[in-house]
N, C-alpha and C positions, 0 to 999 in steps of 0.2 A: 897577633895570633897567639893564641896560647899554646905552651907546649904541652901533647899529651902525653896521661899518667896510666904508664901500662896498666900496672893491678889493676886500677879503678875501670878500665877500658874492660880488662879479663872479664871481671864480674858481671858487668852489662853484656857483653857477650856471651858469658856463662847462661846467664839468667833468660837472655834471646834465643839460647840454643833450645833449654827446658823449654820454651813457652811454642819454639817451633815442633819440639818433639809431641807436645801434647796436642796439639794442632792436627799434628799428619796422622795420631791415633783414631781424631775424630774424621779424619776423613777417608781414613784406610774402614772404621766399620761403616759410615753411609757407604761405602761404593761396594762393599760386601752386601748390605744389605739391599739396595738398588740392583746388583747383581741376580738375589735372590728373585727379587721380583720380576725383572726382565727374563728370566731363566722360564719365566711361567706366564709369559707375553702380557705381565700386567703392566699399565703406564704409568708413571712416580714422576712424580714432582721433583725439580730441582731443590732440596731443601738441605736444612743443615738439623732439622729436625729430628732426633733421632727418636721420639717420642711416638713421633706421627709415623717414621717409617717404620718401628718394632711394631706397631699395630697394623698398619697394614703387610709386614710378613705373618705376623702371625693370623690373621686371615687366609691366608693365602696359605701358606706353609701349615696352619698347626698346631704350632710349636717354636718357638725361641726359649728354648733350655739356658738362659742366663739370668743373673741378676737385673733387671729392670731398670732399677733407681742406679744401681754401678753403672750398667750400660750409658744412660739419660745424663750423667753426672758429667759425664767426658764434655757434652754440650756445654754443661755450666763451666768449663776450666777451658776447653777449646775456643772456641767461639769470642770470649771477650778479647781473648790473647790476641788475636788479630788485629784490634783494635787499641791496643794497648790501655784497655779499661784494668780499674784497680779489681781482683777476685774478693768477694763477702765467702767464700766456700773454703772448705777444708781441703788443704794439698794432696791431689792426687798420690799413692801411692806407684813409684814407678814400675817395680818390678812387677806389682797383681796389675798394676793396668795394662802392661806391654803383654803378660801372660793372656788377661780377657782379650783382649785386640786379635790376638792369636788362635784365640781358643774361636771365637766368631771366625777368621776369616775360616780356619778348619770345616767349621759344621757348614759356614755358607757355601762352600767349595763342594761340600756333600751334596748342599741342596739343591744345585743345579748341576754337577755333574751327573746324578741320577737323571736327570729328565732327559740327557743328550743322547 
């Protein structure tokens, strides 16, 4: 049995923690935006798609007042993490992404507390 090397343990745990935080970003806006849809008795597919669900709220809504490609990007950084696939994309920014996460669940909160 080999003995284990705290630091080196830190770090993969460090690196586990980011890869979990960027994970629950992407699933805190699908459920906002699944929220929104349900909100307005439309039916969504269980997906991880955030592509496909910003087009169907903005159907339905409107309007999605955010970045598009930031929004869609979460998928490309969440999504592999999972899986522990190596990322080809540029590292999230944590603090604008935790702020966009926010800023979505805000308006999605808008957008179906109006209908209630």
């Amino acid at each position: 049995m080999s003995e284990r090397e705290p630091k080196a343990e830190a770090v993969v745990l460090a690196r586990k923690a980011e890869n979990d935080a960027k994970a629950m970003q992407l699933l805190a806006v699908e459920k906002w935006l699944k929220a929104v849809l349900g909100s307005r008795g439309i039916e969504f597919e269980y997906t991880h798609d955030l592509h496909r669900l910003i087009s169907e709220v903005m159907a339905a809504a409107e309007e999605f007042p955010f970045d598009i490609p930031e929004v869609v990007a979460l998928t490309e950084h969440a999504v592999p993490l999972r899986y522990d696939e190596i990322l080809d994309t540029e590292p999230l920014n944590r603090e604008s992404t935790v702020t966009l996460v926010k800023q979505i669940g805000e308006w999605a909160a808008d957008q179906f507390e109006d209908r209630t």
